[in-house]
C-alpha positions as CSV (number, residue, x, y, z in Angstrom):
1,X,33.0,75.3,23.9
2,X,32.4,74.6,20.2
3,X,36.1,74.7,19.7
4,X,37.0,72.1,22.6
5,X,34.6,69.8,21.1
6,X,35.6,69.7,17.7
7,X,39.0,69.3,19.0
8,X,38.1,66.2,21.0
9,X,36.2,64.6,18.1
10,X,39.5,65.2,16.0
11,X,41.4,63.1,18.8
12,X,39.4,60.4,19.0
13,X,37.9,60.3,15.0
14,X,40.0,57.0,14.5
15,X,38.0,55.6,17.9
16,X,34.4,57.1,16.6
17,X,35.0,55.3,13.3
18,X,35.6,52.0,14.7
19,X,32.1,52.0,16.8
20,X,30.4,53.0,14.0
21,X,31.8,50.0,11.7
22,X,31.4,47.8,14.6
23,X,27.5,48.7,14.9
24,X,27.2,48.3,11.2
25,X,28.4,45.2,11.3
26,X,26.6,44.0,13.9
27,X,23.3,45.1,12.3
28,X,24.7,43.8,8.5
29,X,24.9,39.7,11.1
30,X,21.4,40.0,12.1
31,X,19.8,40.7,9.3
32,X,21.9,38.0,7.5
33,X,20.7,35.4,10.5
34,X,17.3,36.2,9.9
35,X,17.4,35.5,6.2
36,X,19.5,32.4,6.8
37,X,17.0,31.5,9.2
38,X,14.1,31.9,7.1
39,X,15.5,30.6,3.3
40,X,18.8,28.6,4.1
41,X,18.5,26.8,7.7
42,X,14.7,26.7,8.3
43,X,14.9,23.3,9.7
44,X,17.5,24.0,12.1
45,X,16.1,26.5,13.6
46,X,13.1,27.2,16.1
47,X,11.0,30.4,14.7
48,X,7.2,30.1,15.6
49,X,6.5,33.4,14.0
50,X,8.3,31.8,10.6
51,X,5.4,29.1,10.8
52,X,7.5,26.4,12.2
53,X,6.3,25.2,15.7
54,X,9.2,23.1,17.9
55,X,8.3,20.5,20.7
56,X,11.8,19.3,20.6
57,X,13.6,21.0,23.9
58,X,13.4,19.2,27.1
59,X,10.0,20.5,28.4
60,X,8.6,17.4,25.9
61,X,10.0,14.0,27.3
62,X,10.2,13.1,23.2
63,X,11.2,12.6,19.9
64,X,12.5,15.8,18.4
65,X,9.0,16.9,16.5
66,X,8.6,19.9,14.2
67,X,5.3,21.2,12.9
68,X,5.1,22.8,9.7
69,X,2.4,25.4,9.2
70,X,0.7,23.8,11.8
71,X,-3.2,25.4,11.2
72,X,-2.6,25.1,7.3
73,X,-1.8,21.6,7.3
74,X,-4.9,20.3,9.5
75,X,-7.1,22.2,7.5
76,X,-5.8,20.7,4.3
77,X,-5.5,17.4,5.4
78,X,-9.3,17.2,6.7
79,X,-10.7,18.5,3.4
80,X,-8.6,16.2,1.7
81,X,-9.8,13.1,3.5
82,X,-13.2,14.6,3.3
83,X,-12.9,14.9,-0.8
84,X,-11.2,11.1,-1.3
85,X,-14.0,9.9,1.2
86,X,-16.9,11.3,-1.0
87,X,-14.7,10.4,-4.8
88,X,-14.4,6.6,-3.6
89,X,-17.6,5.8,-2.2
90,X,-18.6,5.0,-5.4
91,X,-16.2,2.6,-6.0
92,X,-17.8,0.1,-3.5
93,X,-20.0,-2.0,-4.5
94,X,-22.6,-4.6,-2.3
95,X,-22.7,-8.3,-2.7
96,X,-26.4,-9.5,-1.9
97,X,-28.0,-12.9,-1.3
98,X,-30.9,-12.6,-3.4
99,X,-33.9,-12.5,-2.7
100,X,-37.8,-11.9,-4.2
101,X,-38.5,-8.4,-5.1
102,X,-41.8,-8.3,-5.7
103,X,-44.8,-7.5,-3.6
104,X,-47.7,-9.4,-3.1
105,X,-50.8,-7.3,-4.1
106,X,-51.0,-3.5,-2.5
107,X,-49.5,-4.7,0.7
108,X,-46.0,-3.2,1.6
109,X,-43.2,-6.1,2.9
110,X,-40.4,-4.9,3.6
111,X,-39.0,-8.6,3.4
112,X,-39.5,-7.8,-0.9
113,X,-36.3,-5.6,-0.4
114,X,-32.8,-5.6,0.1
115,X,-31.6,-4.4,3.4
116,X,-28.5,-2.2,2.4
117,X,-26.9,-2.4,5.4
118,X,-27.0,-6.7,5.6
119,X,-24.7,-7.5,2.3
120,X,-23.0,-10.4,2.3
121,X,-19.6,-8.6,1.6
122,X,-17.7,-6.0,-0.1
123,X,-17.2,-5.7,-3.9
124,X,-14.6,-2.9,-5.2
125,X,-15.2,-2.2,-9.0
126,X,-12.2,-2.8,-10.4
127,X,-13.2,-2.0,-14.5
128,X,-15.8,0.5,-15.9
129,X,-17.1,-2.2,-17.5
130,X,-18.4,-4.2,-14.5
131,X,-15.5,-6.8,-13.2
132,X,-15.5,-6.4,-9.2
133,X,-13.4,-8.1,-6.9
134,X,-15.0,-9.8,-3.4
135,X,-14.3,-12.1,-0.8
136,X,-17.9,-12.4,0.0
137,X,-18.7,-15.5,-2.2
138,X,-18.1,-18.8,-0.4
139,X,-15.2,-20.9,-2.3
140,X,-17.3,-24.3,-2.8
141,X,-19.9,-22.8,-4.7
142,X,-20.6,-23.7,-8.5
143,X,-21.1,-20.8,-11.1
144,X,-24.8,-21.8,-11.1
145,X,-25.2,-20.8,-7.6
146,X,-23.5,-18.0,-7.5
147,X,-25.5,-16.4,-10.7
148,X,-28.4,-17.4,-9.2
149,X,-28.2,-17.1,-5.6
150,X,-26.8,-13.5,-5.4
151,X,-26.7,-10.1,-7.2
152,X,-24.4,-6.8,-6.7
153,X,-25.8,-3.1,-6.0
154,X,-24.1,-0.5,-6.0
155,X,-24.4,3.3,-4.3
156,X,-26.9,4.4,-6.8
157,X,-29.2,1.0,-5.5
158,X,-28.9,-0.2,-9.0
159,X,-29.0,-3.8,-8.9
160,X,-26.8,-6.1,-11.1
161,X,-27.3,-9.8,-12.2
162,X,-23.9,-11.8,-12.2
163,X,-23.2,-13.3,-15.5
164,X,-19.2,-14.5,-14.8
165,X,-17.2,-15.4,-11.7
166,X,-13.5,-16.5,-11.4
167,X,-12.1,-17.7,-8.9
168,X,-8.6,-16.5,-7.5
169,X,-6.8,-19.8,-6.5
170,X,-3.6,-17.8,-4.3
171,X,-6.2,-15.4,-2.1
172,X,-9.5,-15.9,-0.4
173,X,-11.2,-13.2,-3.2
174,X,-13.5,-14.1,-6.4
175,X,-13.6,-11.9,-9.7
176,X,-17.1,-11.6,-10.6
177,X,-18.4,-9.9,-13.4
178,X,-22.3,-7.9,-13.6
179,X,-24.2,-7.6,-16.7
180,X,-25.5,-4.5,-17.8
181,X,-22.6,-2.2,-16.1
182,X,-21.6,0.9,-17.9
183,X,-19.5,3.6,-17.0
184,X,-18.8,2.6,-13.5
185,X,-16.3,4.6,-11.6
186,X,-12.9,3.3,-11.4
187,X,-9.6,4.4,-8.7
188,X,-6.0,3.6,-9.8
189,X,-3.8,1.1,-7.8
190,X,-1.1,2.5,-5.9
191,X,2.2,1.5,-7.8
192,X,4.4,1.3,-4.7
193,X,4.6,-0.8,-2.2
194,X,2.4,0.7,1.4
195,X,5.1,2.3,3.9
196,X,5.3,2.0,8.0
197,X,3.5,4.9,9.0
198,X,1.7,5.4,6.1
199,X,-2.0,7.0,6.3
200,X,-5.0,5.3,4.8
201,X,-8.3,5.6,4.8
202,X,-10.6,2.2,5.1
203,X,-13.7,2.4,3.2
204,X,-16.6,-0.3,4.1
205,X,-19.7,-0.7,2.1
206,X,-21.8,0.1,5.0
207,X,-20.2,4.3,5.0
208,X,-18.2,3.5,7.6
209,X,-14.4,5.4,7.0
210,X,-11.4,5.7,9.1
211,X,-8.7,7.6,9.1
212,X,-5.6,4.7,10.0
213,X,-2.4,4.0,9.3
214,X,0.3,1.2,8.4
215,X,1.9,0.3,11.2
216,X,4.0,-3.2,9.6
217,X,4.0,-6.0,7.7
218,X,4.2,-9.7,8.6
219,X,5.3,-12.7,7.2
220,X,2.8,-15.9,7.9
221,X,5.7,-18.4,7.8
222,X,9.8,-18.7,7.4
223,X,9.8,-20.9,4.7
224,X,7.9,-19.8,1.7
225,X,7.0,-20.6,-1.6
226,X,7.5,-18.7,-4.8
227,X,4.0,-19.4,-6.1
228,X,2.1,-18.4,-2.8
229,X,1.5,-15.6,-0.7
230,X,2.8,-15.5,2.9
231,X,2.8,-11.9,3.7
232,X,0.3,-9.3,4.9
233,X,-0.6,-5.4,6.3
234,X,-0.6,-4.8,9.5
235,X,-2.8,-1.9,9.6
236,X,-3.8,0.3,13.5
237,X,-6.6,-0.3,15.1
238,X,-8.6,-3.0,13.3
239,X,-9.8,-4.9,16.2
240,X,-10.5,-1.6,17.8
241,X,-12.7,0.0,15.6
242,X,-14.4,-3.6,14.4
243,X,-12.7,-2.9,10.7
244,X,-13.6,-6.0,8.6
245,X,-14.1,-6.1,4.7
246,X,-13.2,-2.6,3.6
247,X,-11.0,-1.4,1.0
248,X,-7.7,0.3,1.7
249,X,-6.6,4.0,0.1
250,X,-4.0,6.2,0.1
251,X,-4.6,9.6,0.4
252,X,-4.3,10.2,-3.2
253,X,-6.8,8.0,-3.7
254,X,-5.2,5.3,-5.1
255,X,-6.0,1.8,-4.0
256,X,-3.1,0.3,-1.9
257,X,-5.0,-3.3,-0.3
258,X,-8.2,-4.8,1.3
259,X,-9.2,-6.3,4.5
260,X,-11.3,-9.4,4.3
261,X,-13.9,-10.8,6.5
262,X,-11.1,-12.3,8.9
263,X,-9.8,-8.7,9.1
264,X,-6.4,-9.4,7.8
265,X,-5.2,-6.6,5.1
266,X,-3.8,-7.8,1.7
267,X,-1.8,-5.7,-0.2
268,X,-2.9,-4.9,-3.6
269,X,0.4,-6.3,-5.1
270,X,-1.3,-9.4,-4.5
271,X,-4.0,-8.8,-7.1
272,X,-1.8,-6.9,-9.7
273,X,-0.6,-9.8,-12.0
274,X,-4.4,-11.5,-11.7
275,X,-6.3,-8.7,-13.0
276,X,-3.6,-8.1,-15.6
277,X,-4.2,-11.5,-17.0
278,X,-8.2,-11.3,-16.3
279,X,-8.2,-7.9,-18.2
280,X,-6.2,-9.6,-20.8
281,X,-7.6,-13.3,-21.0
282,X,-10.6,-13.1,-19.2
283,X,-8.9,-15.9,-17.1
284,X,-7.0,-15.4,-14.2
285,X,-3.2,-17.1,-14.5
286,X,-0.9,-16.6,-11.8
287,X,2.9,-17.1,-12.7
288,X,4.7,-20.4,-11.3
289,X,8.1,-20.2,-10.7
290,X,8.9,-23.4,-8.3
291,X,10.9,-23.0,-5.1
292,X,10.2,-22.8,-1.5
293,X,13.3,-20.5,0.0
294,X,13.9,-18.8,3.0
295,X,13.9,-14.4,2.9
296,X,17.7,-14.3,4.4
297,X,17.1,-10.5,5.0
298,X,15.0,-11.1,7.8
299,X,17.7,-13.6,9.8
300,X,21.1,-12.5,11.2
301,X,24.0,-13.7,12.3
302,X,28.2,-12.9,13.0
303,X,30.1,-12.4,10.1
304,X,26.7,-12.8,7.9
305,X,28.0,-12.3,4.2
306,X,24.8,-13.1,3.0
307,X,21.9,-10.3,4.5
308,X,19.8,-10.3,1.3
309,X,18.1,-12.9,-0.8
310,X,15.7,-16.0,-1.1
311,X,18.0,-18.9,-0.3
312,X,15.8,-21.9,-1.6
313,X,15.6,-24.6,0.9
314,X,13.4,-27.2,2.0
315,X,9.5,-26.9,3.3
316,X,7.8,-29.2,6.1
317,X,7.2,-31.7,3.4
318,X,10.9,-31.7,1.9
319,X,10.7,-30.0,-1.5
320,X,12.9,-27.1,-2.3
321,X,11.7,-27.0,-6.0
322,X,8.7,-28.4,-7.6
323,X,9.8,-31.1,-9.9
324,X,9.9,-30.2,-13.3
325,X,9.1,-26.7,-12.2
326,X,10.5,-23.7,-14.3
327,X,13.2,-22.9,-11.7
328,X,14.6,-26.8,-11.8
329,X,14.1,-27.1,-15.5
330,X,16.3,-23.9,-15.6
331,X,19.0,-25.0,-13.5
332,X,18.8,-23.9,-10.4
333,X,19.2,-25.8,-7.0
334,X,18.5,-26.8,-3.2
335,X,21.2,-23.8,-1.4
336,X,21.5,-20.9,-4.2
337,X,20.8,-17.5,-3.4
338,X,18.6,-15.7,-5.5
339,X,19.3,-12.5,-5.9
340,X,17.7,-10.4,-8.4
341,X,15.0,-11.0,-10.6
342,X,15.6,-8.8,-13.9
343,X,16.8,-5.4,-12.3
344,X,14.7,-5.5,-8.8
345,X,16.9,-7.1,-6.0
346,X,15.5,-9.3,-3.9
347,X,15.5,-7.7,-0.1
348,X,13.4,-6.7,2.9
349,X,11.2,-4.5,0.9
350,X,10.4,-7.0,-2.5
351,X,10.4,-10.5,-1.5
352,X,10.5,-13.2,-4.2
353,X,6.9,-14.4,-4.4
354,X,5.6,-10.7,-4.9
355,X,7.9,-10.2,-7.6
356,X,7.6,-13.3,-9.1
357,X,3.3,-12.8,-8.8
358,X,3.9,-9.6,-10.7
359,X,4.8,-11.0,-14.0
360,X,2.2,-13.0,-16.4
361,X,2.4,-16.9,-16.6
362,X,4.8,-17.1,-19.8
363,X,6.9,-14.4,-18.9
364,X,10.6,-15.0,-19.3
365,X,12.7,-14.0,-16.6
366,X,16.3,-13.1,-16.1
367,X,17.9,-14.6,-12.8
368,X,21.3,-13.8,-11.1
369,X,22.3,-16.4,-8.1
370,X,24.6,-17.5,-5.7
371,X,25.9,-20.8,-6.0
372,X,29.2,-21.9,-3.6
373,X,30.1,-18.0,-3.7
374,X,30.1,-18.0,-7.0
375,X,27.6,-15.6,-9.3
376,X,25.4,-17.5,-12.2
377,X,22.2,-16.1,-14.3
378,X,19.5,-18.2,-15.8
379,X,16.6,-17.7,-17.8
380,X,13.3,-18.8,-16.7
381,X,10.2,-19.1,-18.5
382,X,7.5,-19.1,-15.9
383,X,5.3,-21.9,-15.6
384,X,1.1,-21.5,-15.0
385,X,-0.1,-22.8,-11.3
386,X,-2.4,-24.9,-11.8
């Protein structure tokens, strides 16, 4: 019996080697699919167990969606949010009408005190030294009345006299300054410009936070000027959850715009080269450049060869550039395309009166232009807006 089987195993050895290589090789493919799986294709693939959880086949009437470490990143996110929440509260300061503190005799009156919940507005320290910016000051108001009509506390209830104010002439916000401040905590400014889709968390001086997002940006007109802002936020769910006056962060942190009392969100951009010069002058200067111009990246048309640029053209009242104006005095004219300011393009992300407010009055720029089809460069020394 012995000897009938070795003799069949001799037959078919060739037959019994070639399973065996097939089975190893077949166990050598899966393992190598697994580890492709797991270190090489991980995004192609749909392994729950590997932490990856897919709603992307046809049971979910959507876009394809992929959630990575699903339970670890909730987690994290919350106590992040929770931990920027609780570092930028004391950023925030409250602008007050002021009021007499004292009380008469032994008799409590709760009139003698501020009510922290009905500020005036929203202050955001901007220095540790005590410069805040607000929109809660009304424009027409004289130094004197300011000074004396209001006063800034802060989330420790200390309360501030204001010894200097300085009006922003481009955006509905004051810089005021508080006597006595030391130390006062300070966030950084976001360095890039806020992305669709973006989270951010808006901060009000009352403790109200959300969790929200970017959902846009708009543009207030189609022609615009150089020397003036035309753009805004667009951030979800203002008018739902009542958001007014609160400052915008990322969730580094880092301060990326503010919503005024009219609930419209400004991006911080807009404050960047005012502060720079306040910090440095104690003055605010904004840069002049001197066109109007239209963004060509947000028109279209057949055979466009132009998609990009600030074409200057004409406003309502018939001025493409403000006579005697830096641009003119340079050169340029009604129906050239700008196209880059120094090394940043001009295009649907940087439009040219956010670059332009991000230099210093003085500053001397390098322009390239279109003129007939034809590329030029000028140099422009930018003018003060008066």
């Amino acid at each position: 019996m012995i000897s009938k089987i070795k003799k069949i195993l001799e037959k078919n050895r060739v037959v019994i080697l070639l399973i065996f290589v097939l089975i190893i090789s077949l166990l050598a493919g899966v393992a190598g699919d697994l580890i492709s799986r797991v270190y090489m294709f991980e995004d192609a693939y749909n392994i729950p167990f590997f932490g990856n959880i897919s709603f992307s086949d046809n049971n979910y009437r959507g876009a394809n969606l992929v959630i990575q470490g699903a339970k670890k990143v909730v987690v994290e996110q919350n106590i992040k949010v929770a931990e920027i929440i609780n570092s930028i509260n004391g950023n925030l300061a409250g602008v007050f009408k002021k009021i007499k503190t004292a009380d008469s005799g032994l008799n409590f009156n709760p009139d003698s005190y501020y009510k922290l919940d009905q500020a005036a507005g929203l202050g955001l320290i901007i220095t540790s030294d005590g410069w805040i910016i607000t929109d809660a000051l009304p424009k027409n108001l004289s130094y004197e009345s300011i000074s004396g009509g209001y006063v800034v506390i802060d989330k420790d209830k200390q309360i501030y006299k204001i010894d200097q104010v300085i009006k922003d002439t481009l955006t509905p916000f004051s810089f005021i300054h508080v006597e006595g401040a030391k130390d006062f905590p300070v966030q950084q400014f976001a360095e890039s410009k806020a992305e669709n889709g973006q989270l951010v968390i808006a901060a009000s001086w009352s403790g109200d936070s959300y969790l929200t997002s970017v959902i846009g940006s708009r543009e207030k007109s189609l022609v615009r000027s150089s020397d003036n802002f035309s753009d805004e936020l667009i951030i979800a769910d203002v008018s739902a959850q009542g958001l007014k006056e609160a400052v915008l962060f990322d969730l580094t942190g880092r301060i990326i715009g503010f919503l005024d009392s009219e609930g419209e969100a400004s991006p911080i951009s807009h404050f960047q080269s005012a502060i720079k010069s306040l910090l440095k002058d104690r003055s605010i200067k904004r840069p002049s450049f001197g066109v109007n111009y239209l963004d060509l990246s947000l028109l279209a048309k057949e055979n466009n060869k132009y998609k990009n640029g600030a074409l200057i053209y004409k406003n309502a009242s018939g001025v493409s550039l403000i006579k005697n104006g830096p641009a003119e005095k340079a050169g340029l004219k009604e129906g050239d395309i700008i196209i880059q300011i120094d090394n940043t393009e001009i295009n649907g992300n940087n439009n040219l009166a956010n670059i332009i407010q991000s230099y210093s009055a003085g500053d001397k720029i390098n322009v390239d232009y279109l003129r007939a089809g034809e590329k030029l460069e000028a140099q422009v020394e930018l003018g003060e807006i008066k």
